[in-house]
C-alpha positions in Angstrom: 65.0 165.5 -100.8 68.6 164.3 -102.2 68.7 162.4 -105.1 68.3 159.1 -104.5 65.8 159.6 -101.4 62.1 159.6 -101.1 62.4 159.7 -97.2 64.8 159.2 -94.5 64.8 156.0 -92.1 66.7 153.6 -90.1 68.7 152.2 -92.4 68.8 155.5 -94.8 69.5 157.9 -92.6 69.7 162.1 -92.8 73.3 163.3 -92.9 75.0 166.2 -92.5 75.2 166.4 -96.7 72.4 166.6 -97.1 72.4 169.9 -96.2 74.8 171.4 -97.7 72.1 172.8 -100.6 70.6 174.8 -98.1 73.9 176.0 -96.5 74.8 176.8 -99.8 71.7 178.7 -100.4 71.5 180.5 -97.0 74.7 182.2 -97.9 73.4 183.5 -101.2 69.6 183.1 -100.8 68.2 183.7 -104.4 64.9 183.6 -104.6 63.4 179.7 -106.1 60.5 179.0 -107.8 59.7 175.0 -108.7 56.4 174.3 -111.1 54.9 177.7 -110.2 55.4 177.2 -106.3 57.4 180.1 -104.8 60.2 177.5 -102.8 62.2 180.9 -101.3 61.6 184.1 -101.7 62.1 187.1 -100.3 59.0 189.3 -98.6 59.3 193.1 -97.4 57.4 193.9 -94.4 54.3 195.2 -96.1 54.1 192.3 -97.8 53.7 190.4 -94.8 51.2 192.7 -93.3 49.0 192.4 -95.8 48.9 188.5 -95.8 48.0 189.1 -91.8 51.6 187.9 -90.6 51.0 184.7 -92.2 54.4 182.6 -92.7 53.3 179.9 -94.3 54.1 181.2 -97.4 56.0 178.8 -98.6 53.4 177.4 -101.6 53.3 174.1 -100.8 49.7 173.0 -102.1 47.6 172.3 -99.2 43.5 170.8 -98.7 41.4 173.0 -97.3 39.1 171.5 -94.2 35.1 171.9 -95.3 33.0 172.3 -92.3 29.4 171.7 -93.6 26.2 172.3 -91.6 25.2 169.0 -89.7 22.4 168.3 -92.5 24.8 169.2 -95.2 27.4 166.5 -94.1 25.1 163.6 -93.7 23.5 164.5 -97.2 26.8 164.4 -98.8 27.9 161.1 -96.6 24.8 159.3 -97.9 25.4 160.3 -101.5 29.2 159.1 -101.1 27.9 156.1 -99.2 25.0 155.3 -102.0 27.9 155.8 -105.3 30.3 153.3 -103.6 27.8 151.0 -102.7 26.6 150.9 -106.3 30.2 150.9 -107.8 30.9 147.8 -105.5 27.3 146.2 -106.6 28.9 147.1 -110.3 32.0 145.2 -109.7 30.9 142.2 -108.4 28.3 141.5 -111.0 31.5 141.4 -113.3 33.0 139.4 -111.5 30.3 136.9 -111.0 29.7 137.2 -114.9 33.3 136.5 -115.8 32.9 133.3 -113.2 30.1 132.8 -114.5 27.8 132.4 -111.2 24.2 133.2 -111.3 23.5 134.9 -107.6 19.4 134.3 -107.9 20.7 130.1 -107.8 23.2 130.8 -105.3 20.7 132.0 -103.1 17.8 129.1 -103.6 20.0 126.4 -102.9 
């Protein structure tokens, strides 16, 4: 992105200056590597066999999708759903301290 930019919209709008870096680099196309991540380089063709024709090779970091068993997947929602239950069980009794409410006489009255 151009300095200045952390996306393009309406009323910031992508102009044709923007890509003049790349112009510039298309006529010379050295190879650039940001923070370990190869940005453009340049591949032979046996390179690219061996990673199976892939062309995303461009080293952004991406997530990998999990596919768990059925079983698996409920398991781990329930363990998800049973730590946030408890951190929100957590917070509110802090808050109710710091307000200083008692929930047991909340709930007789």
């Amino acid at each position: 992105m151009p300095d200045g930019y952390k996306n393009f919209s309406k009323t910031k709008p992508m102009k044709s200056e923007h890509f003049q870096p790349a112009k510039d680099w298309w006529n010379n196309r050295e190879e650039i590597t940001i923070d370990g991540f190869d940005k453009a380089k340049k591949y032979t063709a046996e390179e690219l066999a061996e990673r199976g024709y892939n062309m995303d090779l461009c080293g952004y970091p991406h997530e990998e999708e999990e596919i768990l068993p059925p079983d698996e997947l409920i398991h781990k929602y329930q363990e998800k759903h049973a730590s946030l239950n408890a951190e929100i069980d957590r917070i509110l009794a802090e808050i109710t301290e710091i307000l200083g409410i008692n929930p047991a006489e909340e709930e007789s009255e």
